[in-house]
MARMIVO-690625 format. One record per residue: residue in three letters; x, y, z of N, C-alpha, C in turn. Coordinates in Angstrom, 2 decimals, always signed. Example, Ala and Ser with C-alpha at 12.3 -4.5 7.8 and 13.67 -1.06 7.14 Angstrom:
2
- residu,npx,npy,npz,capx,capy,capz,cpx,cpy,cpz
- ALA,+13.19,-5.69,+7.80,+12.30,-4.50,+7.80,+13.20,-3.30,+7.80
- SER,+12.85,-2.25,+7.08,+13.67,-1.06,+7.14,+12.90,+0.03,+7.87
***
This chain:
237
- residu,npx,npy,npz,capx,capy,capz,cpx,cpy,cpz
- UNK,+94.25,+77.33,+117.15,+95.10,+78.54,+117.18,+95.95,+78.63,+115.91
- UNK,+96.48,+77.12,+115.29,+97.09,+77.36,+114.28,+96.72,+77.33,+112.92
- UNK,+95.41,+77.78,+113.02,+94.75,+78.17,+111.51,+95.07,+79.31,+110.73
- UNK,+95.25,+79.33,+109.70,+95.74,+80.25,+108.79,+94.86,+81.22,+108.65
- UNK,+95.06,+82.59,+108.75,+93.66,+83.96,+109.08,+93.68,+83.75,+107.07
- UNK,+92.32,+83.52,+106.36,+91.63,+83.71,+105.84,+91.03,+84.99,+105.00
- UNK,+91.94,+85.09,+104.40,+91.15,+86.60,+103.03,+90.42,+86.06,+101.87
- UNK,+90.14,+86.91,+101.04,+89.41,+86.69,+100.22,+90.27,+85.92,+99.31
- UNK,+91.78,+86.45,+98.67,+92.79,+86.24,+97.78,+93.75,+85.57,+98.11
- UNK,+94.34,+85.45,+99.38,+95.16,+84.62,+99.90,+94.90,+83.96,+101.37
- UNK,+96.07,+83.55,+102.30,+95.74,+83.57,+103.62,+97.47,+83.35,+104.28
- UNK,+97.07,+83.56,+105.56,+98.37,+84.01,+106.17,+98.30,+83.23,+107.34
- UNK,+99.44,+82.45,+107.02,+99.91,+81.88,+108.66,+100.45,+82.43,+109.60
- UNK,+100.35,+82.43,+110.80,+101.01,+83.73,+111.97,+101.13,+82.25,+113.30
- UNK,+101.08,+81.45,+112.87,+101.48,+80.62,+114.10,+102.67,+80.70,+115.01
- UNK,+103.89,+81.07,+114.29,+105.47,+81.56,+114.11,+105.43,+82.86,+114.54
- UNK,+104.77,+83.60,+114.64,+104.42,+85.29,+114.34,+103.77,+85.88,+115.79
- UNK,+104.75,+86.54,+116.06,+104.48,+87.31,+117.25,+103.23,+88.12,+117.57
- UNK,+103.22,+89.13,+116.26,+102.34,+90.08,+116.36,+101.14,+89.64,+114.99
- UNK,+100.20,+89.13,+115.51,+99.18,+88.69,+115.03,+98.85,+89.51,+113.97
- UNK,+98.01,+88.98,+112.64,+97.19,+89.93,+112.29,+96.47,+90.43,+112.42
- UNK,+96.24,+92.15,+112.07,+95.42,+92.80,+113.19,+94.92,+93.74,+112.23
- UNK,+93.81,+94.77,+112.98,+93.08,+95.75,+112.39,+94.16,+96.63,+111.50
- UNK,+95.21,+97.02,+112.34,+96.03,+98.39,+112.03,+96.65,+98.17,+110.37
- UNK,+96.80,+96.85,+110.19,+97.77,+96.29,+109.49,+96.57,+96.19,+107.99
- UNK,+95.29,+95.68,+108.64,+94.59,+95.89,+107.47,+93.70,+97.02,+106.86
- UNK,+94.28,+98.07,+107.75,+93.46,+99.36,+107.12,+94.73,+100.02,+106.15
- UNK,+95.74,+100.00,+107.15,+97.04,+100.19,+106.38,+97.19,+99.93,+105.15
- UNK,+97.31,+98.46,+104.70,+97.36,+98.29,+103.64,+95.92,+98.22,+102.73
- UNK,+95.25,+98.59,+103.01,+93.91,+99.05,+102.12,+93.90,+100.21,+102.12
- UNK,+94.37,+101.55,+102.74,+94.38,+102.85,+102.71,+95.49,+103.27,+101.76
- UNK,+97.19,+102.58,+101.49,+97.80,+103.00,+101.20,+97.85,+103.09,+100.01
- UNK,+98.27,+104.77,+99.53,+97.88,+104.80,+97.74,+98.87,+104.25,+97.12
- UNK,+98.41,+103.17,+95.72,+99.24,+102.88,+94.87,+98.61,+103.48,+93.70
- UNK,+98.01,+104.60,+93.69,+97.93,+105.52,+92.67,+99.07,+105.68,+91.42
- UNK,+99.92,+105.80,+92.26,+101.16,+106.37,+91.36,+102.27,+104.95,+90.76
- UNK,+101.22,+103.89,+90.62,+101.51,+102.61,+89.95,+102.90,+102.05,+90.54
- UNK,+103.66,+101.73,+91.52,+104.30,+101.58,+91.98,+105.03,+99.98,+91.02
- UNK,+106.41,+100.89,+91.15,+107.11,+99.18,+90.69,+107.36,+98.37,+91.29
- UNK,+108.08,+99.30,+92.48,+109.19,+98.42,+93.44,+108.17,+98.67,+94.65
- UNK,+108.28,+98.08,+95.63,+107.41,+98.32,+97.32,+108.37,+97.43,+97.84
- UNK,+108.41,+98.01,+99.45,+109.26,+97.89,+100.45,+108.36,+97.73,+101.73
- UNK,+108.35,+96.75,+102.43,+107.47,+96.49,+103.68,+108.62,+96.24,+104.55
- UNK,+108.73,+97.10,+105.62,+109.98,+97.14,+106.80,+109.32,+96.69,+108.05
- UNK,+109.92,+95.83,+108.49,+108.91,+94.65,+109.64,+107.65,+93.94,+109.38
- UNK,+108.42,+93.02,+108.25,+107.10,+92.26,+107.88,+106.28,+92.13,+109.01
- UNK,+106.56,+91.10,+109.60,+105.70,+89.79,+110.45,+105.29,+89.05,+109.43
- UNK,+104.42,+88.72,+109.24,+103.45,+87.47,+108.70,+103.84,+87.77,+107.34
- UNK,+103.81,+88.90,+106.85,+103.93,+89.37,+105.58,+102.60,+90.19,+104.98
- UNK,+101.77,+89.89,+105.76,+100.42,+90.44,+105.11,+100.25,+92.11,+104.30
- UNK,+101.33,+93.04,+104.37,+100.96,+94.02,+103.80,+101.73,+94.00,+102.94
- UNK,+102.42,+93.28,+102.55,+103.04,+92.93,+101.34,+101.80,+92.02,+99.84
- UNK,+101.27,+90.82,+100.79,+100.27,+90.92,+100.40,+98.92,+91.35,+99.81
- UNK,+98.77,+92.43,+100.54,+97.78,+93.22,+100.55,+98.01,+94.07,+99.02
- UNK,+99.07,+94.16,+99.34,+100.14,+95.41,+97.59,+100.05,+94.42,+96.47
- UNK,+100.48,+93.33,+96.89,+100.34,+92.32,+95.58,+99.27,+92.37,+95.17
- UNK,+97.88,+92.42,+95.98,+96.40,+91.96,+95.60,+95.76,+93.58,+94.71
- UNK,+96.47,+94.60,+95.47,+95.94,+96.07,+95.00,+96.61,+96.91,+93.89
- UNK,+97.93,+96.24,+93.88,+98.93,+97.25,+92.41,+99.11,+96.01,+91.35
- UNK,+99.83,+96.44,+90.21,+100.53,+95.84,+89.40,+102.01,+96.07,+89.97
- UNK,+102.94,+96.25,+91.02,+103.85,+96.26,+91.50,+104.56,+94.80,+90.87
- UNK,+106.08,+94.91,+90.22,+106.71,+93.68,+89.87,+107.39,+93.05,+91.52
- UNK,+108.01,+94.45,+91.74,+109.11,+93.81,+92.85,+108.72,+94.28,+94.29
- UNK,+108.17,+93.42,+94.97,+107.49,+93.30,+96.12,+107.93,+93.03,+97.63
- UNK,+109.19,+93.45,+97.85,+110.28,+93.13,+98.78,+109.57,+93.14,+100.25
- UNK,+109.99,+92.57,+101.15,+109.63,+92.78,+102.71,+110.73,+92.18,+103.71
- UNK,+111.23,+92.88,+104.71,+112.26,+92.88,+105.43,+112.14,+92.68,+106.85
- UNK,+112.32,+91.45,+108.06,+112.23,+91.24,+108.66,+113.59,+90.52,+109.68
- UNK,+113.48,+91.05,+110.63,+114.57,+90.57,+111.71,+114.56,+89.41,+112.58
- UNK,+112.78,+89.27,+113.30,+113.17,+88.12,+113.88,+112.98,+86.57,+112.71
- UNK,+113.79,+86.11,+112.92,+113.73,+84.35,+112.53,+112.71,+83.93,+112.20
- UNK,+111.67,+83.73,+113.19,+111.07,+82.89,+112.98,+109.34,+83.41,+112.53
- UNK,+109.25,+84.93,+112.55,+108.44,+85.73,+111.38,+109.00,+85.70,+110.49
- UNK,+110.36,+85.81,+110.13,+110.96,+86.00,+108.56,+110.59,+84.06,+108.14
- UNK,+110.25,+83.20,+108.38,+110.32,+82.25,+107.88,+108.70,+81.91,+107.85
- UNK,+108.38,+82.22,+108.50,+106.46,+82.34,+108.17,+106.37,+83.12,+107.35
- UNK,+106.93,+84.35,+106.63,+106.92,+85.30,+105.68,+107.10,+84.81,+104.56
- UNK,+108.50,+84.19,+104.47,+108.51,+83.30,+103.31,+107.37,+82.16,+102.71
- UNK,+107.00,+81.90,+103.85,+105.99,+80.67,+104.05,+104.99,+81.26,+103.08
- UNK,+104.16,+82.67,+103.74,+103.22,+83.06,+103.33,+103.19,+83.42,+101.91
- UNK,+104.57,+83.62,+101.81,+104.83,+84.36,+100.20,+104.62,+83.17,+99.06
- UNK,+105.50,+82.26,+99.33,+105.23,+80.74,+98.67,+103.79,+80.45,+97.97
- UNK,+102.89,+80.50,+99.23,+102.05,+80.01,+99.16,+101.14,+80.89,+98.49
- UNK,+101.26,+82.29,+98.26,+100.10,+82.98,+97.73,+100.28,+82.70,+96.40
- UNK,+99.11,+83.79,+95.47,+99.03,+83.53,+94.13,+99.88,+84.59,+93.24
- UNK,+100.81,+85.61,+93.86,+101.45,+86.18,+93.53,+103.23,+85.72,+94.00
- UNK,+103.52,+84.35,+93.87,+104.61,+84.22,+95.05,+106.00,+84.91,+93.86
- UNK,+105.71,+84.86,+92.86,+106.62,+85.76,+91.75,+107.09,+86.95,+91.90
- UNK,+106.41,+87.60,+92.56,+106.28,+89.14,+92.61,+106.90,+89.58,+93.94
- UNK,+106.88,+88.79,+94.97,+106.80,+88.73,+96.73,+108.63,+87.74,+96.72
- UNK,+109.12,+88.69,+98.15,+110.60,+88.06,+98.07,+110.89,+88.79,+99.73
- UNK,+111.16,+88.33,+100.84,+111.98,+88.34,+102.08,+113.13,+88.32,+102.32
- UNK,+113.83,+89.33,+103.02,+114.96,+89.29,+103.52,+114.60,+88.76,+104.74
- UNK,+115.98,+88.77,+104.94,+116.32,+88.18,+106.87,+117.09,+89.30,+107.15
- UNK,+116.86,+90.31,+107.67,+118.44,+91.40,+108.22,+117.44,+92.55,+108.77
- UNK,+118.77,+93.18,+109.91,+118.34,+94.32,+110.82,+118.08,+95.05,+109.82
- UNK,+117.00,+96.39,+110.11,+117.14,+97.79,+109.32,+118.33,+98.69,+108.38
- UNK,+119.34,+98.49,+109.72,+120.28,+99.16,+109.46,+121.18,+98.87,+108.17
- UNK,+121.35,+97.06,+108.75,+122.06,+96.00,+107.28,+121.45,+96.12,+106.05
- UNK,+120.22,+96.32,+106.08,+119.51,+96.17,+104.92,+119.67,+97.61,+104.44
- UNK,+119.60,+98.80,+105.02,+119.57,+100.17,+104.12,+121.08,+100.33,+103.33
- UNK,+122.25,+100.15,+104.49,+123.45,+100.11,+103.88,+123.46,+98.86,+102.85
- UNK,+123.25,+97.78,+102.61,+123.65,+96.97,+101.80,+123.23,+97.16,+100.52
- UNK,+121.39,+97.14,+100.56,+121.05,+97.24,+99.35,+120.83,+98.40,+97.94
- UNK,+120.65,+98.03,+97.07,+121.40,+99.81,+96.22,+120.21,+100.07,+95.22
- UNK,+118.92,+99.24,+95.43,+117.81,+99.46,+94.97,+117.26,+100.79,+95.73
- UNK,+115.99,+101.52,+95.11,+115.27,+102.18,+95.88,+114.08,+101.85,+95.48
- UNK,+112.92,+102.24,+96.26,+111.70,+101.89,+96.39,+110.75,+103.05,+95.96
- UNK,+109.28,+103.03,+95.29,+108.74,+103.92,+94.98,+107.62,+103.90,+95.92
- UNK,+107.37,+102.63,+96.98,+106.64,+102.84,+98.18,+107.30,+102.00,+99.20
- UNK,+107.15,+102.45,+100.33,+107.61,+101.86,+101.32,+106.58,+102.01,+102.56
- UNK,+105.89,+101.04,+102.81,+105.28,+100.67,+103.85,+105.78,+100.21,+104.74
- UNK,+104.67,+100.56,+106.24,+105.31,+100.18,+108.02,+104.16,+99.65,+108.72
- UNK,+104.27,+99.05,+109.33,+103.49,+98.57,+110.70,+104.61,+98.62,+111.88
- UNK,+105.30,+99.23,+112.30,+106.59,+99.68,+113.54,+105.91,+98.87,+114.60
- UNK,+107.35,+98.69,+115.33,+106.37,+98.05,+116.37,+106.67,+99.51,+117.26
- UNK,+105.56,+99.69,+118.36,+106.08,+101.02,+118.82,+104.96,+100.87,+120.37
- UNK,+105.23,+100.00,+121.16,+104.88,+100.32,+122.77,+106.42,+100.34,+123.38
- UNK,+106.54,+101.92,+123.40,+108.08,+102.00,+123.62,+107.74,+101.96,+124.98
- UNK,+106.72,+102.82,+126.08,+106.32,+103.15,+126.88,+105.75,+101.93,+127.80
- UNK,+105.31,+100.54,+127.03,+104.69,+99.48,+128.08,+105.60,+98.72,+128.52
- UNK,+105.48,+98.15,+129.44,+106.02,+96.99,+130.45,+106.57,+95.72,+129.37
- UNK,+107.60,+95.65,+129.85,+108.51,+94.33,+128.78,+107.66,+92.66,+129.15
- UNK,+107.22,+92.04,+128.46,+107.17,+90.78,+129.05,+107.80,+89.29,+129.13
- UNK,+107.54,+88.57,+129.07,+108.58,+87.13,+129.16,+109.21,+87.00,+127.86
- UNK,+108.15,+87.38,+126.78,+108.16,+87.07,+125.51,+109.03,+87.54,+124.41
- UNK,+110.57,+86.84,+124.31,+110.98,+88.28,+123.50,+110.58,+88.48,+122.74
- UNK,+110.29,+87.19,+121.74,+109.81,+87.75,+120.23,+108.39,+88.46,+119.89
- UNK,+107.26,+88.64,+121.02,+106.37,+89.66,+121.15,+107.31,+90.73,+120.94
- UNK,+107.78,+91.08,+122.13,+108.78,+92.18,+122.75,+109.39,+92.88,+121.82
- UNK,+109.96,+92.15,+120.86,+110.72,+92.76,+119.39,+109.52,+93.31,+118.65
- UNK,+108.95,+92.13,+118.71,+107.61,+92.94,+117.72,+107.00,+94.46,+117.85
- UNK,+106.76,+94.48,+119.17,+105.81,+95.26,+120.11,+107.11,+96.81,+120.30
- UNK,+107.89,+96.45,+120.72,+108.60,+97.65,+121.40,+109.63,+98.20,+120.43
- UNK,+109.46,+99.89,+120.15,+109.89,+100.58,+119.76,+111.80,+100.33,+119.87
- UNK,+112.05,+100.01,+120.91,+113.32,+99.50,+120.78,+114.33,+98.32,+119.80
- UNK,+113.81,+98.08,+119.12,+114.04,+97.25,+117.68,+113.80,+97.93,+116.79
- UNK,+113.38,+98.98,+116.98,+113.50,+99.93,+115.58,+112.89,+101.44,+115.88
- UNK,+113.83,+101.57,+116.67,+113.07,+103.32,+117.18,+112.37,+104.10,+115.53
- UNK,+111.89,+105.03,+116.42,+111.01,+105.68,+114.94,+111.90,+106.67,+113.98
- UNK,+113.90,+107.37,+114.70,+114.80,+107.50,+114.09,+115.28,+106.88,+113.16
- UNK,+115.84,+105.49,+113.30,+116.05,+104.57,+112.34,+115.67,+104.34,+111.44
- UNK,+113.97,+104.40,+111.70,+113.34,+103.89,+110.62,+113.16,+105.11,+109.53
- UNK,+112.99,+106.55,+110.16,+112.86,+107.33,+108.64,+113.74,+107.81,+108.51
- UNK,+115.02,+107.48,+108.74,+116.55,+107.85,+108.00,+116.80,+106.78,+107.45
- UNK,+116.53,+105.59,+107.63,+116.57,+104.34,+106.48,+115.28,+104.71,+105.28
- UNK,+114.19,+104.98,+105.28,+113.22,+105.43,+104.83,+113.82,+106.37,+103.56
- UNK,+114.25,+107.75,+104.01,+114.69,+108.66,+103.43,+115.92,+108.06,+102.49
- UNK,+116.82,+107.07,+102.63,+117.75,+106.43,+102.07,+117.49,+106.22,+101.12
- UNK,+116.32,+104.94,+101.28,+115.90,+103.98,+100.32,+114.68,+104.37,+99.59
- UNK,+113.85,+105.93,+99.26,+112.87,+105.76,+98.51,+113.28,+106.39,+97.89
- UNK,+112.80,+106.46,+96.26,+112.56,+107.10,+95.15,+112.41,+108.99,+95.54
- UNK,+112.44,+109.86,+94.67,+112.29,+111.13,+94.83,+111.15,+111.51,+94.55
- UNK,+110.45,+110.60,+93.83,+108.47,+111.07,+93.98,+107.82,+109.21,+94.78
- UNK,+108.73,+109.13,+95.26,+108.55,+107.51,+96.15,+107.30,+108.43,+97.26
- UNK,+106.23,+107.43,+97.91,+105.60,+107.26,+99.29,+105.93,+106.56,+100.41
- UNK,+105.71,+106.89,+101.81,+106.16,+106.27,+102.99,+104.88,+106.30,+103.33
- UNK,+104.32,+105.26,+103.70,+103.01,+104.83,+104.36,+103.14,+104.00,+105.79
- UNK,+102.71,+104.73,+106.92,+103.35,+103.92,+108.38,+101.48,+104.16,+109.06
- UNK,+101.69,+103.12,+110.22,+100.84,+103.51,+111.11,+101.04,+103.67,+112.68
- UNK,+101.41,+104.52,+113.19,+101.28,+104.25,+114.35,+100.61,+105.11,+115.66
- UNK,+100.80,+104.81,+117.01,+99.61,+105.68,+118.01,+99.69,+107.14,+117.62
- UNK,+98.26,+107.45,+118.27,+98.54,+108.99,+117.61,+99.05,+109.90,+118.06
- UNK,+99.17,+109.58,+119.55,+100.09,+110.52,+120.00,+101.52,+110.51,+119.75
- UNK,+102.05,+109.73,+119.11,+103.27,+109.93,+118.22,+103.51,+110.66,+117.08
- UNK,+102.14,+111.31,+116.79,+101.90,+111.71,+115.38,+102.93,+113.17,+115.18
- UNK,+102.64,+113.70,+116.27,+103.17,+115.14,+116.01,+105.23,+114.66,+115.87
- UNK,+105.56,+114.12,+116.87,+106.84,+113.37,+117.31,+107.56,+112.66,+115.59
- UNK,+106.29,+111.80,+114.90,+106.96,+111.66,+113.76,+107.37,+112.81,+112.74
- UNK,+106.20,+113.66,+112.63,+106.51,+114.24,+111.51,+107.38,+115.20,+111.78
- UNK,+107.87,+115.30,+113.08,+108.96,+116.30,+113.38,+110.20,+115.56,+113.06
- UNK,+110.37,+114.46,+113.03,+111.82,+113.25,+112.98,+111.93,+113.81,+111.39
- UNK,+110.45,+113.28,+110.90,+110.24,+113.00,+109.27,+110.91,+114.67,+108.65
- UNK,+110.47,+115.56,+109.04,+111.01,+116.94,+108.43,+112.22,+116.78,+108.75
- UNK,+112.99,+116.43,+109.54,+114.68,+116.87,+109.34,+115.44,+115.98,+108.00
- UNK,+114.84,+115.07,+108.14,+115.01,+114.32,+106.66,+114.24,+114.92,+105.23
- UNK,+113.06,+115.74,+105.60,+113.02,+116.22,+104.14,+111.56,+115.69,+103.82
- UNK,+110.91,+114.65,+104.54,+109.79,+113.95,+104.36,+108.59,+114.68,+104.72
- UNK,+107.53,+114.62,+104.63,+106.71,+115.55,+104.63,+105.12,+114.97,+104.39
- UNK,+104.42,+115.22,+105.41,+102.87,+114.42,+105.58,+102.17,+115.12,+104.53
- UNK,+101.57,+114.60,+103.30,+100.49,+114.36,+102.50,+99.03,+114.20,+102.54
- UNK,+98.78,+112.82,+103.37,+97.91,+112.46,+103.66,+97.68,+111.71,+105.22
- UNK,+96.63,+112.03,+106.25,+96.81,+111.65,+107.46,+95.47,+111.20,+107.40
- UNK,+95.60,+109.59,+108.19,+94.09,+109.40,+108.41,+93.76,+109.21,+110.17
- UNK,+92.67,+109.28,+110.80,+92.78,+108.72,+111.89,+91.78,+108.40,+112.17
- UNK,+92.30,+107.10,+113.07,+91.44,+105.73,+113.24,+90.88,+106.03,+114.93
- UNK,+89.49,+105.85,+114.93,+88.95,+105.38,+116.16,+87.90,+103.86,+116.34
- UNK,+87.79,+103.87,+117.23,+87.24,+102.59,+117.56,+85.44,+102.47,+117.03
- UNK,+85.07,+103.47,+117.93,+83.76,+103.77,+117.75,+83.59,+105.40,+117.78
- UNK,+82.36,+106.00,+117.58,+82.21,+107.64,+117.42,+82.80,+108.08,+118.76
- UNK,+82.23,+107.48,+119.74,+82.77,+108.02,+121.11,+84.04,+107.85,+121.90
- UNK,+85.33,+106.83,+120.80,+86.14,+106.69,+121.57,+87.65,+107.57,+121.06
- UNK,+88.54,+108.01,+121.20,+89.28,+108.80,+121.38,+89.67,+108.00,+119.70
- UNK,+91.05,+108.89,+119.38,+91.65,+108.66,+118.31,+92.64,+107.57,+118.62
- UNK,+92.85,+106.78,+118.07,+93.90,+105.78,+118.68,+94.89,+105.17,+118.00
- UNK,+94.86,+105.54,+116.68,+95.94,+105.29,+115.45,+95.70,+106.22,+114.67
- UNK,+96.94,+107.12,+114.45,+97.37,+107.54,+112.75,+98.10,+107.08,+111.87
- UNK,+97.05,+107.27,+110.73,+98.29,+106.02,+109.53,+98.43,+107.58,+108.68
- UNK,+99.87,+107.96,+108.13,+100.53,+109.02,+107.38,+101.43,+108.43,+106.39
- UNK,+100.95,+109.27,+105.17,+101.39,+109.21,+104.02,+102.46,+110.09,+104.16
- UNK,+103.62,+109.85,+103.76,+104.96,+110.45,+103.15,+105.50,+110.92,+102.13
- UNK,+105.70,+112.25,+101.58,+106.69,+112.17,+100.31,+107.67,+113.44,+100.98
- UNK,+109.02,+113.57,+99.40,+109.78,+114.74,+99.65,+109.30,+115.51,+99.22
- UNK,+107.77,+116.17,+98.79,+106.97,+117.28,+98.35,+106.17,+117.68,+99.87
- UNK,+106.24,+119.14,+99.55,+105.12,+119.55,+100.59,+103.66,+119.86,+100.20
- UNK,+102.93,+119.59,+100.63,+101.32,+120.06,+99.68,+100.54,+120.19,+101.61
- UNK,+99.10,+120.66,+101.02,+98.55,+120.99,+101.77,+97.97,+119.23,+102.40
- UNK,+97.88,+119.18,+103.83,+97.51,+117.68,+104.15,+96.45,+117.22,+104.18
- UNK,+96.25,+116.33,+103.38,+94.10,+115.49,+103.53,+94.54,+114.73,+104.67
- UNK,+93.02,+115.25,+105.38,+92.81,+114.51,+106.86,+91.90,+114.48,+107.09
- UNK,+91.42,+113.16,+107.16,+90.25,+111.70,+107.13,+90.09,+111.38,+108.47
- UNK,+89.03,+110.98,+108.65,+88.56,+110.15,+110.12,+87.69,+108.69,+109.78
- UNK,+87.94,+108.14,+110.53,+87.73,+106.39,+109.98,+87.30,+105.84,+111.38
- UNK,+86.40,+105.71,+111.14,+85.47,+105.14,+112.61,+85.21,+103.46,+112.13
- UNK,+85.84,+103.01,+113.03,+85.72,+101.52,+112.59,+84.22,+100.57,+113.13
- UNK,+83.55,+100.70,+113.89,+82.50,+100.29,+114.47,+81.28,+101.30,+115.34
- UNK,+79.92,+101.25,+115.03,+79.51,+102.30,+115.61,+78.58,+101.27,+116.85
- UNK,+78.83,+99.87,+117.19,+78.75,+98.97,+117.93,+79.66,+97.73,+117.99
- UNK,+79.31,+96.54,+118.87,+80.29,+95.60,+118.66,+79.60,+94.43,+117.01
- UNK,+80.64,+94.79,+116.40,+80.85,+93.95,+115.20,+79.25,+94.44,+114.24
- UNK,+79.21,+96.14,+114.68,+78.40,+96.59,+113.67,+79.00,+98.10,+113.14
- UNK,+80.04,+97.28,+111.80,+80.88,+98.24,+111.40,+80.32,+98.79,+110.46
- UNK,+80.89,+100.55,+110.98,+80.83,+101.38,+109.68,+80.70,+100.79,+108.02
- UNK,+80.36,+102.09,+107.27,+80.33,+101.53,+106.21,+81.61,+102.32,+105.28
- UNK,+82.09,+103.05,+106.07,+83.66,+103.88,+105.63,+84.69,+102.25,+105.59
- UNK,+84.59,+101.82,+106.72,+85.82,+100.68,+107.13,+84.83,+98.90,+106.60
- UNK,+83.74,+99.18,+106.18,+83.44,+97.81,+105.26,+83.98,+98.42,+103.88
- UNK,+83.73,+100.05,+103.27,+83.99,+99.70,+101.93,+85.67,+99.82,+101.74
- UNK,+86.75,+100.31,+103.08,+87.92,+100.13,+102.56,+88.71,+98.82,+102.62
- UNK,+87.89,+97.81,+103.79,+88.69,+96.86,+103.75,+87.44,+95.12,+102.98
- UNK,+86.82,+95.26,+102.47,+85.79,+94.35,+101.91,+86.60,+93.50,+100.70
- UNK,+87.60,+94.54,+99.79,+88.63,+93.93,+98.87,+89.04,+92.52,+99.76
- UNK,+89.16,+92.51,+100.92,+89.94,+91.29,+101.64,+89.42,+90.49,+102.94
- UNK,+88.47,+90.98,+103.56,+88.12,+90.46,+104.94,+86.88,+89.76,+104.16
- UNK,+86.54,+88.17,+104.44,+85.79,+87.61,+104.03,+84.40,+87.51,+104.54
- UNK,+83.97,+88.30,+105.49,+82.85,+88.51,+105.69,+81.89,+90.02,+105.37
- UNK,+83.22,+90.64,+104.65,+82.77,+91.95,+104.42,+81.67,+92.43,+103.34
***
């Protein structure tokens, strides 16, 4: 169980780490554009750290920040950062959302999310799942009025979460000024419902690109949309 998950460029310990590494986290950070050569990047709820990672392996980004609350993911984060081949570039806080938007006086030209957001499921024994998992450690308010704080004025917000939240965010996201770009959405197989949207952010309005990403059209006989976006890193790809 306590083997380190395995990429092509680095690898990530999650032994410490509530919320495992997972699909959402690696389309995320293989979808998100660093087109616009990003200096600074901002990852809000690390966990493991992996999409911080992921930015190190895909931009020339110098300053590579990622911000985490519970303990004992923020110290596997560090862990992970250490240990990669970019650990120069890669740097962890320890602090709530809130501490971290008021304190710090940097801004970011991307800011990436993995939220935790089963606001709606059953609590279990586990808190530090529980933090991970439930929208209540960082409702989806918080997060894009800290968002809106801390990015740049041609900065990106790159998040993923269920899709039926989709309409719910970008209504939060417009009172702040933020505004969907790019929307992708993720299903399982052709026949199964939509089950994640990952949305691009800026303070420009443009007309929205919207993608569909079918991750398997059997078991462990994946598309060739979701081998060529995530193959940069999954070692069997």
């Amino acid at each position: 169980m306590n083997k380190p998950f395995k990429f092509k460029e680095f690898q990530v310990r999650q032994d410490q780490c509530a919320m495992k590494v997972g699909t959402d986290a690696v389309i995320l950070g293989a979808w998100t554009s660093v087109k616009q050569n990003p200096f600074a990047t901002l990852d809000i709820g690390a966990g493991t750290g992996i999409l911080s990672l992921m930015l190190a392996q895909r931009s020339s980004a110098e300053v590579i920040d990622a911000m985490e609350i519970d303990e004992n993911a923020y110290e596997q984060c560090v862990d992970n950062f250490e240990n990669a081949p970019w650990a120069d570039r890669l740097f962890c806080y320890h602090a709530a959302l809130e501490e971290f938007t008021e304190e710090i006086e940097d801004k970011y030209d991307l800011i990436i999310s993995n939220p935790p957001f089963y606001s709606e499921d059953f609590k279990t024994a586990d808190t530090s799942r529980d933090l991970a998992r439930f929208q209540d450690a960082m409702p989806f308010s918080h997060l894009i009025e800290s968002v809106a704080s801390l990015l740049v004025e041609d900065g990106i917000f790159s998040v993923v979460i269920p899709f039926k939240e989709e309409t719910n965010l970008i209504d939060l996201a417009s009172k702040v000024k933020l505004f969907p770009n790019r929307i992708l959405h993720v299903k399982g197989s052709p026949s199964s419902e939509i089950k994640r949207s990952l949305l691009e952010f800026s303070f420009r309005e443009s007309e929205i690109q919207k993608e569909e990403l079918i991750i398997e059209t059997a078991r462990h006989q994946y598309t060739e949309d979701y081998i060529n976006l995530t193959k940069d890193f999954y070692l069997k790809m």
